[in-house]
Structures are given as structure tokens and as C-alpha cells.
TITITOR-6170 format. One record per atom (N, C-alpha, C): residue number from 1; residue in one letter; x, y, z. Coordinates in nm, 4 decimals, padded with zeros to 6 digits. Layout:
(NUM,'a',(X,Y,Z))
...
***
This chain:
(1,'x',(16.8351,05.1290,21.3559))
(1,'x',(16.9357,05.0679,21.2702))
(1,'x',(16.9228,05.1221,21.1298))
(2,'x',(17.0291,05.1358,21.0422))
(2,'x',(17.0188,05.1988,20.9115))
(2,'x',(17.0153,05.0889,20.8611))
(3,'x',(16.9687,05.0965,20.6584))
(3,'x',(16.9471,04.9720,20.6480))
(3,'x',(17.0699,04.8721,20.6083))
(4,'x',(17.1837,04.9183,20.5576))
(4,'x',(17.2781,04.8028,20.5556))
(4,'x',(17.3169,04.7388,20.7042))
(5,'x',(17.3418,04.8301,20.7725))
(5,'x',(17.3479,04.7226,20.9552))
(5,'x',(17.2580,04.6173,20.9435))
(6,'x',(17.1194,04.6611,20.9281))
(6,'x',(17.0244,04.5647,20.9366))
(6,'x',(16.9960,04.4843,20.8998))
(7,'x',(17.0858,04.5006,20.7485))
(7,'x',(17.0558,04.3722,20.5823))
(7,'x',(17.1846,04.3105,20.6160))
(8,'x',(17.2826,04.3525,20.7164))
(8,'x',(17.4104,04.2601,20.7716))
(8,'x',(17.3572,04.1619,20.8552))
(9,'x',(17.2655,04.2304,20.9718))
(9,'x',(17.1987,04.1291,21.0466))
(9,'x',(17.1253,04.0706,21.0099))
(10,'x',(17.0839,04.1162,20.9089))
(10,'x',(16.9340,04.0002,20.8631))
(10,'x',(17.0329,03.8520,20.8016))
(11,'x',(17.1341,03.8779,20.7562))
(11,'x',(17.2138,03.7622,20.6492))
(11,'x',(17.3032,03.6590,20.7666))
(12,'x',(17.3548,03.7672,20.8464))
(12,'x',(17.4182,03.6770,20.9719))
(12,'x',(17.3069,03.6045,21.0154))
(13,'x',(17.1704,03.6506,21.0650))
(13,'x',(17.1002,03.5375,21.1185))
(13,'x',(17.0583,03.4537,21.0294))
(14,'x',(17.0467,03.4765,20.9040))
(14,'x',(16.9906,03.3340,20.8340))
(14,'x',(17.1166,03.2712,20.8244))
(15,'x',(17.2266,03.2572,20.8452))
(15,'x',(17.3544,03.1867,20.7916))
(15,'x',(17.3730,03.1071,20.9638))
(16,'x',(17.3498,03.1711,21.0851))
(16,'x',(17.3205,03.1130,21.1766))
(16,'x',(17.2276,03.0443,21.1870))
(17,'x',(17.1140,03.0434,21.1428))
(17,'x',(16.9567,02.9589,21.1784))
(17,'x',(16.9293,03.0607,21.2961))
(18,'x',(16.9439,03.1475,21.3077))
(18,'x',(16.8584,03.2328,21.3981))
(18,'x',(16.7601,03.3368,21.3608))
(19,'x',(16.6697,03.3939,21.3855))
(19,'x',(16.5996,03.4768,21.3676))
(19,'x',(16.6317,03.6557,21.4216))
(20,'x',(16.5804,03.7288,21.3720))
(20,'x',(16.6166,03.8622,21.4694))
(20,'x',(16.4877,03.8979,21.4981))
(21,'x',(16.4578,03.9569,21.6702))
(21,'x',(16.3510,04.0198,21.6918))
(21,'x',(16.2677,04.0961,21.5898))
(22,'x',(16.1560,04.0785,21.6167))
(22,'x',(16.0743,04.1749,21.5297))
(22,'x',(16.0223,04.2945,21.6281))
(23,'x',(15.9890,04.4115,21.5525))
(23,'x',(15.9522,04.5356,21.6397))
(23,'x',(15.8651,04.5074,21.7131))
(24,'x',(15.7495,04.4559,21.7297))
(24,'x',(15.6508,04.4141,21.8080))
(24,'x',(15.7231,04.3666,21.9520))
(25,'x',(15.8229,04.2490,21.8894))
(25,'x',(15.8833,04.2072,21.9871))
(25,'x',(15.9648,04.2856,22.1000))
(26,'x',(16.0150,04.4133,22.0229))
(26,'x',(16.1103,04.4682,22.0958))
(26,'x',(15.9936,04.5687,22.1805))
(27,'x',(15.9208,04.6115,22.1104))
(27,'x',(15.8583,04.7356,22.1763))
(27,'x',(15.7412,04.6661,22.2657))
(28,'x',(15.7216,04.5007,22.3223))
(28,'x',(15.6615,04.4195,22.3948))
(28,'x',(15.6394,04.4611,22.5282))
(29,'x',(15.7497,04.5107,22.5912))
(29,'x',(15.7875,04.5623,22.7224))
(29,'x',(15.6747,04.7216,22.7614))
(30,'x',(15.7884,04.7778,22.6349))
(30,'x',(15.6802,04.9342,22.6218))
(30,'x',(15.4810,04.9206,22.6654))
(31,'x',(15.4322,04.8388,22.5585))
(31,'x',(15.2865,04.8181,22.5005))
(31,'x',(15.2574,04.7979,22.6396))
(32,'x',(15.3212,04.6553,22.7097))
(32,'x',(15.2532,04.6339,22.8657))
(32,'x',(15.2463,04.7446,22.9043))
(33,'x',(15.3868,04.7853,22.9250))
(33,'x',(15.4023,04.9083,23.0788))
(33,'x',(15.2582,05.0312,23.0536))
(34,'x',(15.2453,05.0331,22.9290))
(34,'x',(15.1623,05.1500,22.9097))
(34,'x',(15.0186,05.1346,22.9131))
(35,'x',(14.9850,04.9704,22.8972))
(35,'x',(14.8702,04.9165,22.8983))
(35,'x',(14.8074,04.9393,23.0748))
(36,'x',(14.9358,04.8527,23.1668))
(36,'x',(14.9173,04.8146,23.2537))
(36,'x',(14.9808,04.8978,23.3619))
(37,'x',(15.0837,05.0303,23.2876))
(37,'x',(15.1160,05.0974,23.4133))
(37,'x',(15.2060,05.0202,23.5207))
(38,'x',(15.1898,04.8846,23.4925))
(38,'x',(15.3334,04.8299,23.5664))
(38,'x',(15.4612,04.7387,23.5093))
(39,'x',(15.5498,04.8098,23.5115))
(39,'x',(15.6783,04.7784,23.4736))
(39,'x',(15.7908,04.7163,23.5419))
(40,'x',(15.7243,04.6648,23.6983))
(40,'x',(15.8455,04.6831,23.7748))
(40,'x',(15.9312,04.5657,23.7556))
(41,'x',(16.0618,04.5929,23.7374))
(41,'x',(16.1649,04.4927,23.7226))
(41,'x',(16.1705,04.5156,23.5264))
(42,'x',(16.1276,04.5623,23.4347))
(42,'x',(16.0780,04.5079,23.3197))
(42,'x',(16.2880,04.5949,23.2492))
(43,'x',(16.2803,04.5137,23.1313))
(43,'x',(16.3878,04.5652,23.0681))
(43,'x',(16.3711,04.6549,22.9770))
(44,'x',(16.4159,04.7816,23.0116))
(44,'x',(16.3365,04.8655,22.9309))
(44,'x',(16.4889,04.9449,22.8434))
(45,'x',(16.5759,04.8649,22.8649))
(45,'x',(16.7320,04.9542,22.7874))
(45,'x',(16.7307,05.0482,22.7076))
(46,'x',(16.7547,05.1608,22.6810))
(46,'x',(16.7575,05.2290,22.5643))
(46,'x',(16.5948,05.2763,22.4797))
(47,'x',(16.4937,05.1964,22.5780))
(47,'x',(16.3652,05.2453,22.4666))
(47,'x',(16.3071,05.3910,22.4752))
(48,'x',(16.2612,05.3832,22.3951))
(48,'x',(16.2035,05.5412,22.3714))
(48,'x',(16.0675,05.5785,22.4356))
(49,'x',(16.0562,05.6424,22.5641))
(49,'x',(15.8951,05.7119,22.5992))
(49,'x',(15.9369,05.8350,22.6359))
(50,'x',(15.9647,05.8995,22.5188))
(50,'x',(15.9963,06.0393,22.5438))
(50,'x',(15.8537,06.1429,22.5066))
(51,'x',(15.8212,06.1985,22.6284))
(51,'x',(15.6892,06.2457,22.5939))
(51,'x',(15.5576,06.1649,22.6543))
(52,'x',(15.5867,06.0647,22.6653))
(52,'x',(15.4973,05.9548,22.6902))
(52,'x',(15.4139,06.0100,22.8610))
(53,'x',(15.2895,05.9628,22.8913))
(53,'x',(15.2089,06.0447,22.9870))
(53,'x',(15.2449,05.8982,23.1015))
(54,'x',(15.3129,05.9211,23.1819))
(54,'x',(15.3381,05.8214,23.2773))
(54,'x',(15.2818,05.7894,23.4260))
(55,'x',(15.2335,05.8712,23.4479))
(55,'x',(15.1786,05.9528,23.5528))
(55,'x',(15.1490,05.8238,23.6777))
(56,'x',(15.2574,05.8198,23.7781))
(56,'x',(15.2312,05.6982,23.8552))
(56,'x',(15.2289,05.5514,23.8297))
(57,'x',(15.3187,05.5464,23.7259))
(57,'x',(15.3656,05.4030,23.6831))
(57,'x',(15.4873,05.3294,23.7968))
(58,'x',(15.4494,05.1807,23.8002))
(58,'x',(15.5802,05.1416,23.8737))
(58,'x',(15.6559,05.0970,23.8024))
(59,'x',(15.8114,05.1267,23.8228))
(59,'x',(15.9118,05.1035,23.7646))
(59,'x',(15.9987,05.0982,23.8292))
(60,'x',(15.9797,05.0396,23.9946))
(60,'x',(16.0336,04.9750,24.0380))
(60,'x',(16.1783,04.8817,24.0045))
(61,'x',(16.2836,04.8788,24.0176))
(61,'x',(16.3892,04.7976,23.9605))
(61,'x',(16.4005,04.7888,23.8221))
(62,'x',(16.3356,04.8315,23.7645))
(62,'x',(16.3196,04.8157,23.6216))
(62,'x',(16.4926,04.9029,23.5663))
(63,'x',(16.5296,04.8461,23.4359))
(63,'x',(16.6123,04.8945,23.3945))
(63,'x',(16.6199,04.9413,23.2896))
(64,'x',(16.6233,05.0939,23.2864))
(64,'x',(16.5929,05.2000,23.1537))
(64,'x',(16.7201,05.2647,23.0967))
(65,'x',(16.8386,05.1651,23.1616))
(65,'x',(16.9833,05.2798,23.1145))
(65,'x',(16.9278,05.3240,22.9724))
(66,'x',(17.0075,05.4335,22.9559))
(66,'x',(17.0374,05.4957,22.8000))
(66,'x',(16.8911,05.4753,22.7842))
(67,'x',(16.7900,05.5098,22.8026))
(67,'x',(16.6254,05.5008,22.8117))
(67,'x',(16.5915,05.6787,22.7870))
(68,'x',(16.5343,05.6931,22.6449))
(68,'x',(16.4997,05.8254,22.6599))
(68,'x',(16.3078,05.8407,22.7021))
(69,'x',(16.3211,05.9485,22.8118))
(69,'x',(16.2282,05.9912,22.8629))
(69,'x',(16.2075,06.1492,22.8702))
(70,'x',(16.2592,06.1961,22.8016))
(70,'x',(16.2449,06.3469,22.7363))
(70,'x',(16.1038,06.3714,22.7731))
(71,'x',(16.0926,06.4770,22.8619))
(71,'x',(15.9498,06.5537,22.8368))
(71,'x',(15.8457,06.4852,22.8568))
(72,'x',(15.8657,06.3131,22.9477))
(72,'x',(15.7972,06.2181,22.9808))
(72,'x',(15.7028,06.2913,23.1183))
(73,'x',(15.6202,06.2653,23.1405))
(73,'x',(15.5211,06.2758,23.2726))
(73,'x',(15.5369,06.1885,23.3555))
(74,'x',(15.6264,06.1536,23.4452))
(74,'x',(15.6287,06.0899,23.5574))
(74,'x',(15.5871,06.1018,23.6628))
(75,'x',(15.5154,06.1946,23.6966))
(75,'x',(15.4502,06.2311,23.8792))
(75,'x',(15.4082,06.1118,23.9401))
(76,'x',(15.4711,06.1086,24.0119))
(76,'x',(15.4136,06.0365,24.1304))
(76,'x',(15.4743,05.8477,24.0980))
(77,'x',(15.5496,05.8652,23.9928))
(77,'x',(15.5995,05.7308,23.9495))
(77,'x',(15.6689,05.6897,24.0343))
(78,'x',(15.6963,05.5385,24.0793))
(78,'x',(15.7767,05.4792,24.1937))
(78,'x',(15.8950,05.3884,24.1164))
(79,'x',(16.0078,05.4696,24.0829))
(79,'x',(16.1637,05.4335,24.0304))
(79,'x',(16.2319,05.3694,24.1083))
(80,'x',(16.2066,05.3169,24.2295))
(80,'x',(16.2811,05.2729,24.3464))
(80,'x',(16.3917,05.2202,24.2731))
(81,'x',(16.4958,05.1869,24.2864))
(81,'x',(16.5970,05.0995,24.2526))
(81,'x',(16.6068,05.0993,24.1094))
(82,'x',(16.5561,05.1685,24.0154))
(82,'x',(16.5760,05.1832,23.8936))
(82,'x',(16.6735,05.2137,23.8375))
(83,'x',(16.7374,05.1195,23.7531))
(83,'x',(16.8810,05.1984,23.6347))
(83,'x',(16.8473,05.2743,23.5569))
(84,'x',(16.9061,05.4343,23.5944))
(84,'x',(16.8461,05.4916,23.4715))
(84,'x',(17.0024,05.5670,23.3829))
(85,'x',(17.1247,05.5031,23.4545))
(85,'x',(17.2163,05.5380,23.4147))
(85,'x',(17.2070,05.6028,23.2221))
(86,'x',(17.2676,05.7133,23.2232))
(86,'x',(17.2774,05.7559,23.1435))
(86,'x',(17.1292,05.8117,23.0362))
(87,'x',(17.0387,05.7951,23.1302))
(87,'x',(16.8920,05.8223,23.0561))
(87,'x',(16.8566,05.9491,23.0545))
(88,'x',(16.8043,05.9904,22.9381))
(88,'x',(16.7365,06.1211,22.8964))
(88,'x',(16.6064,06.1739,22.9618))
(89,'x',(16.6304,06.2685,23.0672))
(89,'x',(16.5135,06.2888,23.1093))
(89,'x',(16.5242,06.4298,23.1242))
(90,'x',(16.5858,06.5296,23.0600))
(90,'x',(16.5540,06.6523,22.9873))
(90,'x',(16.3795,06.6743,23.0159))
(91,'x',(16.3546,06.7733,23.0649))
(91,'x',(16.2281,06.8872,23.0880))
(91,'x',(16.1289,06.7808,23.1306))
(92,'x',(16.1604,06.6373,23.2035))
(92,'x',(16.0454,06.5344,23.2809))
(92,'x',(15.9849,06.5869,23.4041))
(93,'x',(15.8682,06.5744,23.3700))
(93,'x',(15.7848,06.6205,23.4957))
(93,'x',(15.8173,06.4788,23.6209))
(94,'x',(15.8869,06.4586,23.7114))
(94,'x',(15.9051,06.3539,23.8250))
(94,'x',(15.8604,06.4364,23.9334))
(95,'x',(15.7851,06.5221,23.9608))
(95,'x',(15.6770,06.5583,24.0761))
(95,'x',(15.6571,06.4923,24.1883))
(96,'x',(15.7073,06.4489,24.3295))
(96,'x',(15.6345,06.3238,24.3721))
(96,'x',(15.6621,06.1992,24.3596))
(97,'x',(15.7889,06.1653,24.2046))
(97,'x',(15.8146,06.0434,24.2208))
(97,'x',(15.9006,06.0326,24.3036))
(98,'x',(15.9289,05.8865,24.3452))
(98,'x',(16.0288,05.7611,24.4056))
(98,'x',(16.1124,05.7821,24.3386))
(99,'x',(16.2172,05.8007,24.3376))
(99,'x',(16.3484,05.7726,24.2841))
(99,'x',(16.4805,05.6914,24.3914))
(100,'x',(16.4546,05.6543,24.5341))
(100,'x',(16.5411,05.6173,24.6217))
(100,'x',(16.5848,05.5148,24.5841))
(101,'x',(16.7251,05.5359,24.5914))
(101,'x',(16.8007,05.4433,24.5813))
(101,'x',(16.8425,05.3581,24.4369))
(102,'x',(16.7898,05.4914,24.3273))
(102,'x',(16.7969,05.4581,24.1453))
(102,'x',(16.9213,05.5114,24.1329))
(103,'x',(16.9472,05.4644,24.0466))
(103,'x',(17.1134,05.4873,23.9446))
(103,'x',(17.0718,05.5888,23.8203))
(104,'x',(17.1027,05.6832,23.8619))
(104,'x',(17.1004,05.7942,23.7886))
(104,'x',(17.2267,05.8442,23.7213))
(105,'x',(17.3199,05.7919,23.7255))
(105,'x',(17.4689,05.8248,23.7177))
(105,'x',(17.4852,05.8821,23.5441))
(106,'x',(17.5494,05.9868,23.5537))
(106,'x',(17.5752,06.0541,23.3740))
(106,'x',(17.3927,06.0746,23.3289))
(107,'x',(17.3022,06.0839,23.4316))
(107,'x',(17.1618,06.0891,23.3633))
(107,'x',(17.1661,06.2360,23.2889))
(108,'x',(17.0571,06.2671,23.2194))
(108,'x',(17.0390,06.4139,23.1928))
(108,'x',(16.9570,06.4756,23.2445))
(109,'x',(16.8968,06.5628,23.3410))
(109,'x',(16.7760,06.6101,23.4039))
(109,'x',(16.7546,06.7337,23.3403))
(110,'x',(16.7987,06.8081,23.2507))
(110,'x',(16.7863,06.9381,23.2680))
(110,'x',(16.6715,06.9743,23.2508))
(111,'x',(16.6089,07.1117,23.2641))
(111,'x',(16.4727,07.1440,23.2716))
(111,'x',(16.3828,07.0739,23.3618))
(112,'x',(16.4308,06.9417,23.4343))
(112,'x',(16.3324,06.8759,23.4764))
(112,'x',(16.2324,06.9279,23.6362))
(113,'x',(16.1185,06.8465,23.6384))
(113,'x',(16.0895,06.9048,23.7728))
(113,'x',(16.1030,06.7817,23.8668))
(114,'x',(16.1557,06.8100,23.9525))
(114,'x',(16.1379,06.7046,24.0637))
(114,'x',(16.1098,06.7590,24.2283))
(115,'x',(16.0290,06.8434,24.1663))
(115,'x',(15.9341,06.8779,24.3002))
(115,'x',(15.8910,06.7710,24.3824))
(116,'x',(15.9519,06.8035,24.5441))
(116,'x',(15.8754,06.7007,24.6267))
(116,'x',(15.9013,06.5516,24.6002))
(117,'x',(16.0359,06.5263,24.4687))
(117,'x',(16.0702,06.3745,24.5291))
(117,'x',(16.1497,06.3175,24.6049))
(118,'x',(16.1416,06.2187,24.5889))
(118,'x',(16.2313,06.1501,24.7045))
(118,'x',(16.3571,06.0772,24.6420))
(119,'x',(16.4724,06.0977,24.6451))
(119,'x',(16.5938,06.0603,24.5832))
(119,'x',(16.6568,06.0386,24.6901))
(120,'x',(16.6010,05.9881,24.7929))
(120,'x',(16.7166,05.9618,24.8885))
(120,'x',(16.7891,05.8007,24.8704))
(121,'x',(16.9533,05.7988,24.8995))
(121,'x',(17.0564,05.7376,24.8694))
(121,'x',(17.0541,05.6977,24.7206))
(122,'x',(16.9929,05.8015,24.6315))
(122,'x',(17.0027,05.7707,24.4954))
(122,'x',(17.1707,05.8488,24.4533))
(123,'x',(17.2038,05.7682,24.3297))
(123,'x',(17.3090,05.7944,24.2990))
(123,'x',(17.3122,05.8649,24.1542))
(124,'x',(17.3789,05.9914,24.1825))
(124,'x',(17.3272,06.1306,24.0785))
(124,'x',(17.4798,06.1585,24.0262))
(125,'x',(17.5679,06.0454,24.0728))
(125,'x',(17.6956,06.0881,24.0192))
(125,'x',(17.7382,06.1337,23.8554))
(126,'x',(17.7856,06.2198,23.8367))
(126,'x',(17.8159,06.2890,23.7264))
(126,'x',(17.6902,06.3460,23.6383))
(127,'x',(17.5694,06.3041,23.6817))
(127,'x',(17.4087,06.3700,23.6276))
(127,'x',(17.4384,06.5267,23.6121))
(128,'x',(17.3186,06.5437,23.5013))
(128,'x',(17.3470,06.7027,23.4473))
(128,'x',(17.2246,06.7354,23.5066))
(129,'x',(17.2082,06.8387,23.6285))
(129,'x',(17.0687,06.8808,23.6347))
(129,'x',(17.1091,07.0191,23.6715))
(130,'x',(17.0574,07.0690,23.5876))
(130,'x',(17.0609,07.2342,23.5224))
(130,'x',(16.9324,07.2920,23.4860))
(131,'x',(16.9085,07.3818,23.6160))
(131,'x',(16.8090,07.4093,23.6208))
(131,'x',(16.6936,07.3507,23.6069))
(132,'x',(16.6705,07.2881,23.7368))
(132,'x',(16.5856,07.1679,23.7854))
(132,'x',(16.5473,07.2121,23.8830))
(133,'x',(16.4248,07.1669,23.8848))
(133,'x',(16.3643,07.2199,23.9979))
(133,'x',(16.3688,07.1336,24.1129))
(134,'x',(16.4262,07.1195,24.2082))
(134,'x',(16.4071,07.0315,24.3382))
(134,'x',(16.3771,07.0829,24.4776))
(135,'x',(16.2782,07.1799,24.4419))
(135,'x',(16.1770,07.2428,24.5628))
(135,'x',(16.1272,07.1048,24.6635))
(136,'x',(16.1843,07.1198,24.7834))
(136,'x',(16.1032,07.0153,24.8620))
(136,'x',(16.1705,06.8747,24.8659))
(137,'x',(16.2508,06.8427,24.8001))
(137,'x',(16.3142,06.7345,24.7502))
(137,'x',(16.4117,06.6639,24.8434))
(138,'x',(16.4107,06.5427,24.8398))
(138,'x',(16.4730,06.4893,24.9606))
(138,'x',(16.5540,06.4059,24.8937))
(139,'x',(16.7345,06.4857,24.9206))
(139,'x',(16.8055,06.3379,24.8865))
(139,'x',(16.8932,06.3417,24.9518))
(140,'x',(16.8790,06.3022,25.0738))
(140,'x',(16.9162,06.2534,25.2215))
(140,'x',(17.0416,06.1479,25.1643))
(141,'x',(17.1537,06.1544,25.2200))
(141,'x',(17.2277,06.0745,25.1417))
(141,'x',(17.2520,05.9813,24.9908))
(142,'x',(17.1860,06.1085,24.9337))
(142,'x',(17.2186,06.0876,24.7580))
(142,'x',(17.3524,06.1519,24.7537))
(143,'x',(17.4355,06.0767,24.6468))
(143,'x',(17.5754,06.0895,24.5441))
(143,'x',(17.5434,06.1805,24.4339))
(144,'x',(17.5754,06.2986,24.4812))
(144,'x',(17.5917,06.4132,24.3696))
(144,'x',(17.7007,06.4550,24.3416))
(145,'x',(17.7868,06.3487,24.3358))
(145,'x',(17.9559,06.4009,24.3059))
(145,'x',(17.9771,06.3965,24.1683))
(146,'x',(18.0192,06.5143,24.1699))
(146,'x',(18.0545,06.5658,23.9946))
(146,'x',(17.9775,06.6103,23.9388))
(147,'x',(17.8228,06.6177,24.0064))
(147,'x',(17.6825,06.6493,23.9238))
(147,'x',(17.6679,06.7940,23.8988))
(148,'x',(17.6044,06.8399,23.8371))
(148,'x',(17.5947,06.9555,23.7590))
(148,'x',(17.4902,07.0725,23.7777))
(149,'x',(17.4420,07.0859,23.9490))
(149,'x',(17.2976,07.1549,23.9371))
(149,'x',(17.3527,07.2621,23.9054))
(150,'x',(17.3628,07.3520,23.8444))
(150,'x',(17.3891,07.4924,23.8069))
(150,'x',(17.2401,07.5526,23.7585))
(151,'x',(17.1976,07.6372,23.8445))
(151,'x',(17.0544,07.7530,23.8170))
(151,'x',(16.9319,07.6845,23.8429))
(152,'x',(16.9845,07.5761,23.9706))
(152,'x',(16.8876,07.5006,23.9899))
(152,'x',(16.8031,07.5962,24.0800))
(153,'x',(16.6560,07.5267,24.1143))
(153,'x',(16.5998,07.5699,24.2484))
(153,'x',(16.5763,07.4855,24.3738))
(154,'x',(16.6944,07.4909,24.4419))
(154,'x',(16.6477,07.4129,24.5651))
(154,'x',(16.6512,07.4544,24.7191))
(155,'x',(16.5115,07.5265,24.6942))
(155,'x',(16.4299,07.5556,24.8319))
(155,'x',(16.3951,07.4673,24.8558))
(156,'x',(16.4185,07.4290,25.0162))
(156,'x',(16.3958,07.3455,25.0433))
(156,'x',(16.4052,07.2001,25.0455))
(157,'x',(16.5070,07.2101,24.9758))
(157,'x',(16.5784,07.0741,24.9474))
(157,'x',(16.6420,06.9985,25.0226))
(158,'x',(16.6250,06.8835,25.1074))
(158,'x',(16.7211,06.8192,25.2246))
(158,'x',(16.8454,06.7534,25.1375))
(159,'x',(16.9992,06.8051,25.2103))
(159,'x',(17.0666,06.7295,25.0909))
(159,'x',(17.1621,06.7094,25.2102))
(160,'x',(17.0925,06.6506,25.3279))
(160,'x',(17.1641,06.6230,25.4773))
(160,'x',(17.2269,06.4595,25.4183))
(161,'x',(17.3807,06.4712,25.4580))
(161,'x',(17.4967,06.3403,25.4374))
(161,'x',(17.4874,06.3168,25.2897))
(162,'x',(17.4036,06.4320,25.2048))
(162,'x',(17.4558,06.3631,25.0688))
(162,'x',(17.5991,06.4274,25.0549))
(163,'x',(17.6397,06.3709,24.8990))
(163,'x',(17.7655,06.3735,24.8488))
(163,'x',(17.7649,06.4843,24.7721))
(164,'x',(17.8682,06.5787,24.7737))
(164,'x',(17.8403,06.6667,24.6804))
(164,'x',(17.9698,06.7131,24.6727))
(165,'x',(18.1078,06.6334,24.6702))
(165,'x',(18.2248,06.6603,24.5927))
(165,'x',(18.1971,06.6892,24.4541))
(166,'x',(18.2547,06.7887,24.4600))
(166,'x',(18.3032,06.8580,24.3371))
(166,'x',(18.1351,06.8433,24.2287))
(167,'x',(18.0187,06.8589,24.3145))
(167,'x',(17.9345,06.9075,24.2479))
(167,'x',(17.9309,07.0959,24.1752))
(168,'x',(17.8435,07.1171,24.1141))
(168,'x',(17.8283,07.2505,24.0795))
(168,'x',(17.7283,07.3330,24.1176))
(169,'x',(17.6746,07.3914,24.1823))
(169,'x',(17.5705,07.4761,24.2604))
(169,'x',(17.5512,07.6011,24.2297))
(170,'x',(17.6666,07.6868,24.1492))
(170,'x',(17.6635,07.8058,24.1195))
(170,'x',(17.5113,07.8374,24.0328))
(171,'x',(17.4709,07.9398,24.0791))
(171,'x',(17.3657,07.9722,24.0941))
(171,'x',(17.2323,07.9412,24.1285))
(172,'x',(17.2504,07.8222,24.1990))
(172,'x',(17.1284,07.7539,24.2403))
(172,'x',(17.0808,07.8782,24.3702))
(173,'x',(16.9982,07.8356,24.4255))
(173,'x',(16.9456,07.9066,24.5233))
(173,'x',(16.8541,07.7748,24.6460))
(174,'x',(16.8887,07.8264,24.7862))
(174,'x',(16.8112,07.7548,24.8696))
(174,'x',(16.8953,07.6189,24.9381))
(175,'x',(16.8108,07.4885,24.9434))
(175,'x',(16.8943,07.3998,24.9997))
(175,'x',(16.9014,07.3911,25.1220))
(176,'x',(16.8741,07.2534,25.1720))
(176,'x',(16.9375,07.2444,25.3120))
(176,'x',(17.0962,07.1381,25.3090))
(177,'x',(17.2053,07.1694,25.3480))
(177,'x',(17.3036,07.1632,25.3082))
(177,'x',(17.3542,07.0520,25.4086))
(178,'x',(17.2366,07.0682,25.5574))
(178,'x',(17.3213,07.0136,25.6892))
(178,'x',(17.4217,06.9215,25.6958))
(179,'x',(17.5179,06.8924,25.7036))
(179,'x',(17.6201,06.7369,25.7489))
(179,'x',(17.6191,06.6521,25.5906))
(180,'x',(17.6208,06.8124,25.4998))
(180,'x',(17.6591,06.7437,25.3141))
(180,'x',(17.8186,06.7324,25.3211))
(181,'x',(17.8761,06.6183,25.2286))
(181,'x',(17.9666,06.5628,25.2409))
(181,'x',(18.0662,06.7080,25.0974))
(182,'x',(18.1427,06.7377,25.1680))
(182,'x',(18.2019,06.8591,25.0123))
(182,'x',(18.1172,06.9531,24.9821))
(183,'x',(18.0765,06.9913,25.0384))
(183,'x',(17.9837,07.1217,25.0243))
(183,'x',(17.9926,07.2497,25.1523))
(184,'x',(18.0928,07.3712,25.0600))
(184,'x',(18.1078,07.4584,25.0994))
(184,'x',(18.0567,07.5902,25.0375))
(185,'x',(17.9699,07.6544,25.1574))
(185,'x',(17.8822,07.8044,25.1040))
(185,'x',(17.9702,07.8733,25.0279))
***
């Protein structure tokens, strides 16, 4: 917040009798997850662990829309059911993680690795993943409609009954394509 927004909110809440969070408060969620490595279900909207060493955290259901994770270390993290709509995850190591069945929709992946995860029936609709690595990667009926892999690498990639209207593939390489929904060589 800049500071007149903030000296607006600060005056609206005293004229209400309300208080406004304090940073401690807001960044409450963060301190656990990082203490304790478990997040699952936790509200994590919009916060910042970009960079942050994550390495096998659960985050399970948790909801990170608009959540930047830039250059975050996720291997082996379990996203099951996670909102990550619209979240920054530009050059994230996800190695190994869970991602089945997360809302990825408008996410950003680029640079990212997602070697060997599992995204199956995750929804990747309109996601930018450009040049991403998804060696090994399973997204067995994942929604990649409209999504953006361009110069990706996917050897080996199962992308059997996913969606891939009017995705972008040009220059990717590899892939298993079997019984993909809009996807022509």
C-alpha cells in the first residue's frame, strides 16, 4: 500500500471503531507455513514467497491465487487442490510436486521445472508455460486450453484425455499426446 491509501485506511477505521491488520498479522500464515512446513488449507492470497526454499511443504487446498512464488523451491511439495489461479511461479523449481487437481488457471510458469510432477486433472487453462520443463510429467486429463507451452520440454510427458484446445506447442518437443482432446501433430 502507498502511504496515502493507507493514511485513508487508517482514518476510515478509526471513524468506524475498527482496527486494520498489522503486518505480523498479515504475514501470520507465511511465519507458520515456514516454521512448520504445513499449510494445508491456509489462506495464503496474494503473499509473497518468491524465492522462498519450500522443499516438500503441504499446501494442500490451500489458497495462493495472485500468490507470488517466483524462483520458489517447491520439490516434492503436495498442492493437491490448491488455488493458484493467477500465481507467479516464473523459474519454480516443482520437481516431484503434487499439483492434481490445483487451479492453475492464467498462472505464470515460465522457466519453471516441473520434472516428474503430477498435474493430473489440474486446470492449466490460459497458464503461460514457456519453456518449462515437464520431462516425465503427468497430466492425464489436465485443462490446457489456451495455455501457452511454447519451447517447452516434454519428453515424456503423459498428456493422455487432457485438454489442449487451442493450446500452443510450437516448439516444444516430445509428449505423449494419446486420446488429447484438440491436439493435432
Amino acid at each position: 500500500m502507498n502511504r496515502p491509501t493507507l493514511l485513508t485506511a487508517s482514518a476510515l477505521a478509526l471513524v468506524l471503531g475498527c482496527s486494520l491488520p498489522t503486518l505480523a498479522q498479515v504475514n501470520a500464515p507465511v511465519q507458520e507455513l515456514l516454521e512448520t512446513r504445513n499449510g494445508a488449507g491456509f489462506n495464503l492470497n496474494g503473499a509473497d514467497l518468491s524465492g522462498r526454499d519450500l522443499v516438500g511443504v503441504d499446501l494442500r487446498g490451500a489458497n495462493l491465487n495472485g500468490a507470488d512464488l517466483s524462483g520458489a523451491n517447491l520439490s516434492g511439495a503436495n498442492l493437491t487442490g490448491a488455488n493458484l489461479r493467477g500465481a507467479n511461479l516464473r523459474a519454480a523449481n516443482l520437481t516431484e510436486a503434487d499439483l492434481s487437481v490445483a487451479n492453475l488457471v492464467e498462472a505464470t510458469l515460465d522457466g519453471a521445472n516441473l520434472q516428474d510432477a503430477l498435474l493430473k486433472a489440474a486446470n492449466l487453462s490460459g497458464a503461460h508455460l514457456v519453456e518449462v520443463d515437464l520431462r516425465n510429467a503427468d497430466l492425464f486429463r489436465a485443462n490446457l486450453n489456451a495455455a501457452n507451452l511454447r519451447g517447452s520440454n516434454l519428453l515424456n510427458a503423459n498428456f493422455n484425455a487432457a485438454n489442449l484446445i487451442g493450446a500452443n506447442v510450437l516448439g516444444s518437443r516430445g509428449g505423449n499426446f494419446t486420446n488429447a482432446i484438440g491436439f493435432t501433430p
